[in-house]
DRENTORRO-114173 format. One record per residue (C-alpha): x, y, z. Coordinates in steps of 0.2 Angstrom, whole numbers, plus 2048, in hexadecimal, padded with zeros to 3 digits. Layout:
N
XYZ ...
//
This chain:
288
74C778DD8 755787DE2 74B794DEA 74F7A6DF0 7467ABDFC 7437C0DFF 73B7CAE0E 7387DBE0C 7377E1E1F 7317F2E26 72C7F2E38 7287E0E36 72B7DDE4A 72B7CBE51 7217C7E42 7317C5E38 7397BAE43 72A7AFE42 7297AFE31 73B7A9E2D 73979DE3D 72B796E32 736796E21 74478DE28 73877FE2E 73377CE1C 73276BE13 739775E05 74C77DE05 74E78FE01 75B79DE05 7527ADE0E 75A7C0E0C 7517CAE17 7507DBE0F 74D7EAE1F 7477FAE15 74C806E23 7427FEE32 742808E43 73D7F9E4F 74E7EFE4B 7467DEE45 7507DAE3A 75E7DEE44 7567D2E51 7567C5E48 7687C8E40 76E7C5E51 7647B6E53 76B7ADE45 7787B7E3C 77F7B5E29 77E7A3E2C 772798E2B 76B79CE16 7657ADE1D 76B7BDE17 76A7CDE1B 7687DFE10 7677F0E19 75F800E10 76480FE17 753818E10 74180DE0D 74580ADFA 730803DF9 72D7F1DF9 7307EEDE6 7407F9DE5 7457ECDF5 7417DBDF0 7487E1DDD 7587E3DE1 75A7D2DE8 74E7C8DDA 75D7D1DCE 76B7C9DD4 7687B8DDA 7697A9DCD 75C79ADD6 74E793DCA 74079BDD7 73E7AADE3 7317ABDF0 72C7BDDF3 7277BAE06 71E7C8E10 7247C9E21 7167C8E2C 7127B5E22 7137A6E2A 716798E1E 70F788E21 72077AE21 717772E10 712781E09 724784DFE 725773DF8 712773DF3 716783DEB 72677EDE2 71D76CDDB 70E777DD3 71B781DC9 724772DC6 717769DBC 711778DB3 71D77FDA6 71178FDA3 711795DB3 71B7A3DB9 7147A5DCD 70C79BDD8 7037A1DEA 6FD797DF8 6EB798E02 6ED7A8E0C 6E47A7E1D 6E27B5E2B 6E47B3E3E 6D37AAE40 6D579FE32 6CA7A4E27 6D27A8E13 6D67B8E0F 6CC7C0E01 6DE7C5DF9 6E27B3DF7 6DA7B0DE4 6D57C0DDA 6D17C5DC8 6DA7D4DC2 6D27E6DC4 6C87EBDB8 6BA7FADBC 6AC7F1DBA 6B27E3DC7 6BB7F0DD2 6A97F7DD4 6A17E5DD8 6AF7E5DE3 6AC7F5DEE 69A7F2DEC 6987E0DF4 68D7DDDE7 69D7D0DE0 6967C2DEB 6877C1DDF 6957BBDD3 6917A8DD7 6837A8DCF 6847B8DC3 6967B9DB9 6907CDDB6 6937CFDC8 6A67C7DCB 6B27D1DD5 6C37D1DD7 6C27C6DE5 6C07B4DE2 6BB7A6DEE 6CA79CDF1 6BE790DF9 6B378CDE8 6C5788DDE 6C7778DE8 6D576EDF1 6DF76EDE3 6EC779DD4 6E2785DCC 6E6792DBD 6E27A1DC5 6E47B4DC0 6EE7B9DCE 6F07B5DE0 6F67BEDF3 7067C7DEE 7097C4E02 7117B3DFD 7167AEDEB 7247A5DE5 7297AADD2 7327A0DC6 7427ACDC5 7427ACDB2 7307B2DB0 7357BEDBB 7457C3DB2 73A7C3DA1 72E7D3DA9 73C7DBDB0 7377D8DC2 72B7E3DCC 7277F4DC7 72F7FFDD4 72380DDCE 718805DDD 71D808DEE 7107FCDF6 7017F2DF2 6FC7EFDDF 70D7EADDA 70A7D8DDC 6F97D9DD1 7067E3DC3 7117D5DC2 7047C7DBF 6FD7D1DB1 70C7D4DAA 70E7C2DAB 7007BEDA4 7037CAD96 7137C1D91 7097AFD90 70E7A9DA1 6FF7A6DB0 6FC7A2DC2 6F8793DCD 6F0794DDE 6F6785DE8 6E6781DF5 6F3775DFD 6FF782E03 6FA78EE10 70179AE18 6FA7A7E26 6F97BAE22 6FC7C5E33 6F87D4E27 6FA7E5E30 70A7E7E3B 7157EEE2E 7077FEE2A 702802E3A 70F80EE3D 709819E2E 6F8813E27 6F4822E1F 70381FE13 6FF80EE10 6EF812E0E 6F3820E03 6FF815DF9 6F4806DF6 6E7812DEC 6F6819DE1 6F9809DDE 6E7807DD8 6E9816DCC 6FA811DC5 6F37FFDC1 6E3805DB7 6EE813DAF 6FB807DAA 6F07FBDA3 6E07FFDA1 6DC810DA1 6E4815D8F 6D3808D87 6C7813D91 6BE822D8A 6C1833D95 6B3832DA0 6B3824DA5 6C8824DAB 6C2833DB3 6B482ADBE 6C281BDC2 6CE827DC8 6C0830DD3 6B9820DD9 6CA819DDF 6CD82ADE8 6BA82BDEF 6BF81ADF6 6CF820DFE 6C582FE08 6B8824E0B 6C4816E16 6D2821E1D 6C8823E2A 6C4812E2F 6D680DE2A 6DD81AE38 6D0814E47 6D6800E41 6E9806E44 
//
């Protein structure tokens, strides 16, 4: 089992050294290529003088932000190991958490991707972590809160899932935190990788339906773990993120969804994602 291991890295800070600190200590062996999209605050040149182009760790250098998709494509294209971990660079993987990973995918033939239980600073599981695919009707669940109801009333399930009710073990899930997800290369290869029409957020969800629309599914691993320190990368330009995650919202439910739907009722999807992007950008710039 040979793994490839990619970081796409934009203003990452110290957080990117931590996180390859973390990766090396891993029960579990893997070759990392740190991929800087342009970064201003020279951490990935901080950490190439810290270890070099020794050591299994590589080093790209885009002269322009080519999006995190673009990035992390151009490596996935060209590198032959059976599995590539798609690594964000502010997560801290726990030392088992590859190995774990790696002997789900192992033992099951059908499954293209495999993610770890996602945790914040405080510990707690982050809602990201397990998830049913968009649809409207759960979108709405969602953003209404009215998705914790779904316990106890199916009608009411949201895209979130509790990670905590699936247990300690493997489970078949829809998909899983596109911050950590190591992909068995030849599913990956078979959907022609991510589509760089995203340039942040929603491209992971994209890839796991496209997966599951070829056959393949996904595993959440309760086992592995790793910590999330979501944040450090967007703070220089929330509004962009911000902006960016809601086209991904539209592109997603245009792409798949939106051609089943009668007029009027795209038309409200498209308002509501909008009406939700107005609605936070403010609280998104006094978080910065």
């Amino acid at each position: 089992m040979s793994v490839t291991t990619i970081i796409v890295n934009f203003n990452a800070g110290e957080l990117l050294q931590q996180s390859v600190g973390a990766l090396r200590n891993s029960t579990a062996h893997t070759t990392i290529i740190i991929v800087d999209n342009a970064s201003s605050d020279g951490s990935a040149q901080k950490l190439r003088h810290l270890y070099g182009d020794t050591q299994n760790i590589e080093f790209l250098f885009n002269p322009s932000n080519l999006g995190f998709a673009a990035a992390a494509n151009a490596v996935a294209a060209r590198v032959s190991t059976d599995y590539i971990l798609i690594l964000n660079p502010d997560c801290i993987l726990d030392g088992a958490a590859l190995e774990r990973l790696l002997a789900a995918l192992e033992s099951d033939s059908g499954a293209a991707l495999a993610g770890p239980a996602v945790y914040d600073r405080q510990g707690r599981v982050q809602r990201a972590t397990v998830r049913r695919f968009p649809a409207p009707w759960k979108s709405l669940m969602t953003a209404s809160g009215l998705w914790r109801l779904g316990r106890w009333l199916p009608v009411f399930r949201g895209v979130e899932v509790d990670a905590g009710s699936l247990g300690n073990g493997v489970e078949t899930v829809e998909a899983v935190s596109g911050a950590c997800m190591l992909v068995r290369r030849e599913a990956l290869v078979a959907v022609n990788y991510l589509d760089e029409g995203y340039r942040m957020h929603c491209e992971d969800l994209d890839l796991m339906y496209r997966l599951a629309e070829k056959g393949w599914h996904c595993l959440f691993v309760a086992q592995a773990s790793c910590v999330h320190q979501q944040g450090k990368s967007s703070s220089s330009r929330p509004t962009w993120v911000h902006f960016q995650k809601h086209r991904g919202m539209v592109r997603f439910y245009k792409k798949f969804q939106a051609e089943a739907a009668v007029l009027p009722v795209r038309l409200l999807v498209y308002a509501g994602i909008w009406l939700r992007f107005a609605v936070l950008w403010p609280l998104v710039l006094i978080r910065r």
